[in-house]
N, C-alpha and C positions, 0 to 999 in steps of 0.2 A: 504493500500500500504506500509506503514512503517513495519508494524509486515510482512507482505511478504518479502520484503526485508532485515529484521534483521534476519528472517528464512535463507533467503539462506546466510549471511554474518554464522553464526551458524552451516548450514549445513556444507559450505565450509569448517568450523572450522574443525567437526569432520572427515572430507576426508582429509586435512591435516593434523590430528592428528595421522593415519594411516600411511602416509608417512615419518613420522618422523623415524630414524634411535632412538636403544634405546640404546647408548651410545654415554660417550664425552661430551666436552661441546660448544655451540654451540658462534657464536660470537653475539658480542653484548649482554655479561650479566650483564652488570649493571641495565640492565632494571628491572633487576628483584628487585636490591633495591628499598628499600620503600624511601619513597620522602617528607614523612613528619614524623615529631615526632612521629606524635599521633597513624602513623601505627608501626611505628618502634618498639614502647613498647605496640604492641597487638600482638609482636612474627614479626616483618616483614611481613605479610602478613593478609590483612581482605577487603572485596568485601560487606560488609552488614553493616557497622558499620553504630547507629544510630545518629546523629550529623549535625554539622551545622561548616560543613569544606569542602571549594572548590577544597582543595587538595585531598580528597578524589577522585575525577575525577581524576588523575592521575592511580589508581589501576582500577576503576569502573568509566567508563563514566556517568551510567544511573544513578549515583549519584548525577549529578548534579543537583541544584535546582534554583528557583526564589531567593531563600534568599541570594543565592551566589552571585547574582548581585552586582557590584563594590567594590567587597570582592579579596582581594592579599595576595597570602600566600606566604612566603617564608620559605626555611629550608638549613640549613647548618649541615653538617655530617661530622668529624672529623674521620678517619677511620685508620686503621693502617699503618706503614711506613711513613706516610705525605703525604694520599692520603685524597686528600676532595671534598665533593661532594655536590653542590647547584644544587637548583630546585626553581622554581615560576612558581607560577598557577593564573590568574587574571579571576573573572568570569563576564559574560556579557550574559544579558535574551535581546530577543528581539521577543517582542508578546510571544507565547508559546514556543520558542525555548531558551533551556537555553547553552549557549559556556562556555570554557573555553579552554583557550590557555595557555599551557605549557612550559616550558623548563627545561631539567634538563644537568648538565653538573658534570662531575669528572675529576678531575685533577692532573694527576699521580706525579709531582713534577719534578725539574730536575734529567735528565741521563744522562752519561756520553757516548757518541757513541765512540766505538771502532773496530779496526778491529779483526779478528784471531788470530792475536799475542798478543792482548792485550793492543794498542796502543790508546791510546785517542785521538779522532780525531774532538770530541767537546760536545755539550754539545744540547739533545733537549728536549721537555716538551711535554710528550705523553699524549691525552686527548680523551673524549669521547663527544658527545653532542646528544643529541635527542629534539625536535621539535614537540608539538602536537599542533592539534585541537580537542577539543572534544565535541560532542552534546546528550542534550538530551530530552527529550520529553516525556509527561503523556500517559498514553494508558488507557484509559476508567478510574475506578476507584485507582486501587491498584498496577498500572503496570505505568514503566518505562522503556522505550528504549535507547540507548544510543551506540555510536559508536565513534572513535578517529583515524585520521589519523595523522600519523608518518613519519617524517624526520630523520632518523637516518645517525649518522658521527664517524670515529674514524679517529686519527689521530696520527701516531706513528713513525714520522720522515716520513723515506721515505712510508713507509707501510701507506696506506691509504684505509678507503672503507667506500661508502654510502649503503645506504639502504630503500626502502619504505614498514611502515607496517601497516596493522588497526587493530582496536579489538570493538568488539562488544559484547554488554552485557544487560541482563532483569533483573530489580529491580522489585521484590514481597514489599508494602509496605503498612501495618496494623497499623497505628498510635492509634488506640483506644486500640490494644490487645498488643502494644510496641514492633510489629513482623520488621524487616526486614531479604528479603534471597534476594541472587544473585548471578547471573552465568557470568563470563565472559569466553570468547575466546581473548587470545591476542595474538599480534606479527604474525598474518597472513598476509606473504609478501613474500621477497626476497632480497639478494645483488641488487644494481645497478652497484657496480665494485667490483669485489674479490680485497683483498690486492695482492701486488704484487710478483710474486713468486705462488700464490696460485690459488686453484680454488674456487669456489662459495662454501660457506660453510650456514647453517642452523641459520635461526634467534633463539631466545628463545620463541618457540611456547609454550602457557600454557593455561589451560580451570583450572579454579578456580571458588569454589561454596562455600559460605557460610550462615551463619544464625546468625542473631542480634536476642537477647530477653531481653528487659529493665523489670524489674520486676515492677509490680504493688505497691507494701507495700515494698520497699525499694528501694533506690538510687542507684541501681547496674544494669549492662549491661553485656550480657555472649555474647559472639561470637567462633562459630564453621567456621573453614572454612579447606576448605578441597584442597589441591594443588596440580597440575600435575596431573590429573587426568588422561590428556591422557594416561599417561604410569605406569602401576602396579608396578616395580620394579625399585625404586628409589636408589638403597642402590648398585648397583653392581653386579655383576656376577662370578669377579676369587676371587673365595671362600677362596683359599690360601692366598692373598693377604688381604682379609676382617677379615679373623684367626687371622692374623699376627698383624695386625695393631688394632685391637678391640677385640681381644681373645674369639672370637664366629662368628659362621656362622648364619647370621640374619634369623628369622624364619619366616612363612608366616603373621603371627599376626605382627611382625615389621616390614614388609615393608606392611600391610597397614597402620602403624599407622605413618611410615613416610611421610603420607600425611597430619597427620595432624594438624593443628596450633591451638592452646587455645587463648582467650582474655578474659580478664575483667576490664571494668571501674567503679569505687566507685565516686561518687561523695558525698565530704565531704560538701561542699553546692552548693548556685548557683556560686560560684565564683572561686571553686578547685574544679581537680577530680582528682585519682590516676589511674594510669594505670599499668595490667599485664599481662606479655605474655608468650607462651612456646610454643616453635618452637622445635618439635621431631625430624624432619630432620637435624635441625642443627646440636643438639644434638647429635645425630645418630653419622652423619658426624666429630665434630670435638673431641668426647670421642675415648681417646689412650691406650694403653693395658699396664698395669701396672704404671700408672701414675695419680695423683689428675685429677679429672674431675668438681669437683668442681662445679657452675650452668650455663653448656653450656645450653645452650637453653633457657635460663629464660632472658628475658627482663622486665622493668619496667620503668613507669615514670609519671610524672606529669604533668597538667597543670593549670594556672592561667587567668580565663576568665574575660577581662574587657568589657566595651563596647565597644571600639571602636580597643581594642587590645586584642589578644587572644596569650597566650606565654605557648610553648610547650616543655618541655626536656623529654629526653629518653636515655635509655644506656644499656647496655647489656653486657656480657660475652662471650670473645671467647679465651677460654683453661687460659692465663692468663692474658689476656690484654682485656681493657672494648673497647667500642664506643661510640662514645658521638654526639647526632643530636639535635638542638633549631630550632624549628620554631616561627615564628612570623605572625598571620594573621593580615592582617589590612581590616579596613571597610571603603570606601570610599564616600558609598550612604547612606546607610540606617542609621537609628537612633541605632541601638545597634546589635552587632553580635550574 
């Protein structure tokens, strides 16, 4: 009955993936940042990574585990202008069902409200918040099920709009050959109020697949994962505009490889591991036509595993300003994380 029903949440997926409009961008995208360190510097995005992180359940539901039990992650993201962005994920197993409850929130800073002439008329603090639940559950040997339901909010002065979304997702997992893959559908929902002024606009629907491989005869993990899958042509359409700003019209070879994200973690023992990422999209996106480009798309970071604390940094490159995310897991059951 579970694999029946994560079929039709999947199906659904791709019959909404269909209906998607393929330009613009849709509200509600913060969702798409990563929500912890550890994803942050594997390029912003990865659905397989092998690990023992309950925040992970915020990208991939079916990631959750038993060992996440009374495990709390938090992470802070420092991002540009004075915008910053926390999340925590707390996990809780109960018999075979493993939870995890989310929140991630960003918060734009103060703005000054004015009118059309230019008149300062006060002063509000625009902000985002989203709200999960997430489950998941073993499917016979090597299989993981997993689903997440969403509260989303924005708050932008007078401009406001909720939102209900789910995503659901199958974890492939080979712990003897150091395999994991994974397919998620996320953000399958809708507005419950357009902001005002406006009509219902598009959540950020996305089907994301990846592949974890830890190697055998060394301390290293590669991850492929592959994003937006629903939609072939990530890169744009008014070619003039694309000329102008990146001094080339993208070829069919680039906008598939604008799907895809690199990772790899080195662990230097049981206690550090390094992390590296490369995000092509980004890349893509923020390389300007006769100007240093310098390592758009390259993320990297580290982290330092104790028992009972695990501390996460990450940072990254965009054109010439970094970002800067720490998390911190804490364990509050088990003997060692």
């Amino acid at each position: 009955m579970r694999a029946r029903l994560l079929f039709v949440f999947l199906w659904v997926g791709v019959v909404h993936a269909f209906a998607q409009t393929q330009g613009g961008n849709p509200v509600f995208s913060f969702l798409k940042n990563p929500a912890s360190a550890n994803i942050a510097a594997l390029g912003g995005s990865n659905v397989s990574l092998i690990g023992n992180n309950v925040a992970a359940g915020f990208s991939n539901p079916s990631l959750l585990r038993p060992a996440h039990h009374g495990q709390v992650a938090t992470s802070f993201s420092s991002l540009l202008a004075g915008i910053n962005q926390y999340s925590c994920m707390a996990g809780y197993t109960i018999g075979a069902q493993n939870l995890g409850l989310g929140v991630q929130y960003i918060n734009y800073g103060s703005i000054d409200q004015t009118d059309a002439a230019g008149s300062i008329l006060g002063v509000y603090n625009p902000s985002d918040l989203a709200v999960q639940l997430s489950t998941s559950k073993q499917y016979k040997e090597n299989f993981w099920l997993g689903a997440t339901a969403k509260f989303i909010h924005s708050n932008y002065g007078q401009y406001r709009s909720s939102a209900l979304a789910v995503d659901a997702s199958v974890t492939y997992f080979n712990e003897a050959n150091g395999l994991q893959a994974g397919i998620v559908v996320s953000n399958i929902g809708a507005q419950l109020n357009a902001y005002e002024g406006a009509v219902k606009e598009e959540l950020p629907f996305d089907i994301t697949a990846g592949i974890s491989k830890k190697l055998a005869e060394a301390p290293l993990q590669f991850s492929l994962t592959l994003v937006q899958l629903q939609r072939f042509n990530l890169l744009g359409t008014d070619s003039t505009f694309i000329i102008s700003e990146s001094g080339k019209n993208y070829s069919g070879f680039d906008k598939i490889m604008s799907h895809v994200v690199l990772g790899a973690q080195l662990s230097l023992s049981d206690n550090i591991h390094c992390n590296l990422g490369y995000n092509v999209l980004r890349r893509q996106s923020l390389n300007g036509y006769n100007i240093t480009n310098g390592l758009n798309g390259v993320t990297f970071g580290v982290g330092v595993l104790l028992d009972k604390l695990h501390i996460n940094y990450a940072t990254g490159f965009y054109q010439r300003n970094m970002f800067h995310q720490l998390s911190l897991n804490f364990n509050f059951v088990n003997k060692a994380l």
